[in-house]
C-alpha positions in Angstrom: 25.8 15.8 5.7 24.8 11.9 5.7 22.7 10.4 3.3 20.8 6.9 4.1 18.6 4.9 1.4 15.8 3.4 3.2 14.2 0.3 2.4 11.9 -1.2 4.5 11.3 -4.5 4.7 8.5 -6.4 2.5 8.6 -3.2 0.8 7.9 -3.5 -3.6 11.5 -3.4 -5.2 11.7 -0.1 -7.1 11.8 -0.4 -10.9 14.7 1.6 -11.5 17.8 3.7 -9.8 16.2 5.0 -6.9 14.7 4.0 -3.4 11.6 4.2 -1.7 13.2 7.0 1.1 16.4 9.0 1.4 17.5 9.9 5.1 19.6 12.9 5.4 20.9 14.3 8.3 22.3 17.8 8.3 23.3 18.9 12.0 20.9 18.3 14.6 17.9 17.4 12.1 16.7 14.8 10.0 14.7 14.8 7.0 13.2 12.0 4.6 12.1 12.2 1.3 9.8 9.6 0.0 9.7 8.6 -3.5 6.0 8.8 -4.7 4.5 5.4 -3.3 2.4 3.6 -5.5 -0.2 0.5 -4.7 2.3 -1.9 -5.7 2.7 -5.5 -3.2 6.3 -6.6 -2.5 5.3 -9.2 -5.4 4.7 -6.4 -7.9 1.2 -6.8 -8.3 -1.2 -3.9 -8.3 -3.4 -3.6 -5.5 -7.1 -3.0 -5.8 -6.6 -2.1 -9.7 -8.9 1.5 -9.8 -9.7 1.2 -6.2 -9.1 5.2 -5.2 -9.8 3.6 -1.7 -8.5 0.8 -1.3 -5.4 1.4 -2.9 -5.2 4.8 -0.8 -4.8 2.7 2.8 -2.4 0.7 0.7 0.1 3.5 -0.2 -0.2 5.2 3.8 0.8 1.7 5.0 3.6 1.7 3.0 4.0 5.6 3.4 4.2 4.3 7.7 6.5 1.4 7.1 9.0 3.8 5.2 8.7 6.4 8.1 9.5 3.8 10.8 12.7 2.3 9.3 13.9 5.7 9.5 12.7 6.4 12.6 9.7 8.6 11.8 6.2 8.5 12.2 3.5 10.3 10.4 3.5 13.6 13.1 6.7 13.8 11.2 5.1 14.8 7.7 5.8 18.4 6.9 4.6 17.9 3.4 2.6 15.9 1.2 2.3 15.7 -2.9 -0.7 13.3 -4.2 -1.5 12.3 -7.7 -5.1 11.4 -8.5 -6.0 9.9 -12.1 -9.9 11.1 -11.5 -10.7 13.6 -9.3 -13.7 12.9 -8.5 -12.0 10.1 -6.3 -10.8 12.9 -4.0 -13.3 13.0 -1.5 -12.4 9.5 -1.0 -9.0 10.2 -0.8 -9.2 12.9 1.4 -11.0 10.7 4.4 -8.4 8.7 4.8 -6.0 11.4 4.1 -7.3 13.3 6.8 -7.3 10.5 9.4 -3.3 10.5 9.3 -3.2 14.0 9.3 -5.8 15.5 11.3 -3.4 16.9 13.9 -0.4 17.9 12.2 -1.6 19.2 9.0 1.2 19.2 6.8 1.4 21.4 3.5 -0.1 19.6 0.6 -0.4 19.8 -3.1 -3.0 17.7 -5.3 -2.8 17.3 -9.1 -5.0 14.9 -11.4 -2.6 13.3 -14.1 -3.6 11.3 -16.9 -1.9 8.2 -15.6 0.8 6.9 -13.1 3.5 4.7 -13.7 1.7 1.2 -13.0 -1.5 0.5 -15.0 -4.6 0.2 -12.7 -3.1 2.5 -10.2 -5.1 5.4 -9.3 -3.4 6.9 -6.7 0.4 7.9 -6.3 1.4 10.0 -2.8 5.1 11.0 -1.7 6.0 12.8 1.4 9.1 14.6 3.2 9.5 14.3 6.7 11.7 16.3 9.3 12.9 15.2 12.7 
């Protein structure tokens, strides 16, 4: 078994021991695990503070850049864990959500949480993937 850390590039440095994706390759397959992306720019700032939204295109872009260093794409998603700090911003959530997802409909869980590790962001998600 091979393990890879995976840091795209322009990517926000993570805060502590840990990267944004782990590769591992065991045999023929492949499978990433993404640390739960938050809307955080490559300067640290927080990205449309309490924008459910906004910050929600932010974290999928980053979600796709972390894929494609790896190799992966978003057909690749077999599962998906999202942290909301209000659900009522789910519906809004779950547009764009479903735009990236339409297709392959991976397994999904949803929680509200009191708050995430950034002030002002509203939405965390992290995903595994499997090539």
């Amino acid at each position: 078994m091979k393990k890879t850390l995976i840091y795209p590039p322009n990517h926000p440095a993570p805060r502590g021991a840990y990267s944004p994706g782990l590769l591992v390759e065991h045999g023929d397959s492949r499978t990433l695990y993404l640390t739960g992306q938050l809307a955080v720019d490559p300067d640290g700032k927080v990205v449309a503070p309490c924008d459910a939204a906004a910050q929600t295109e932010y974290v999928f872009s980053l979600i796709g850049s972390i894929l494609a260093a790896a190799g992966m794409d978003f057909g690749d998603v077999v599962k998906v864990e999202t942290f909301l700090t209000n659900m009522p911003d789910f519906e809004k959530f779950s547009a764009i959500r479903n735009r990236f997802f339409a297709q392959t409909r991976p397994v999904s869980t949803l929680l509200e949480v009191k708050g995430l590790a950034r002030e002002g962001c509203c939405v965390e998600i992290a995903v595994t993937a499997v090539k």
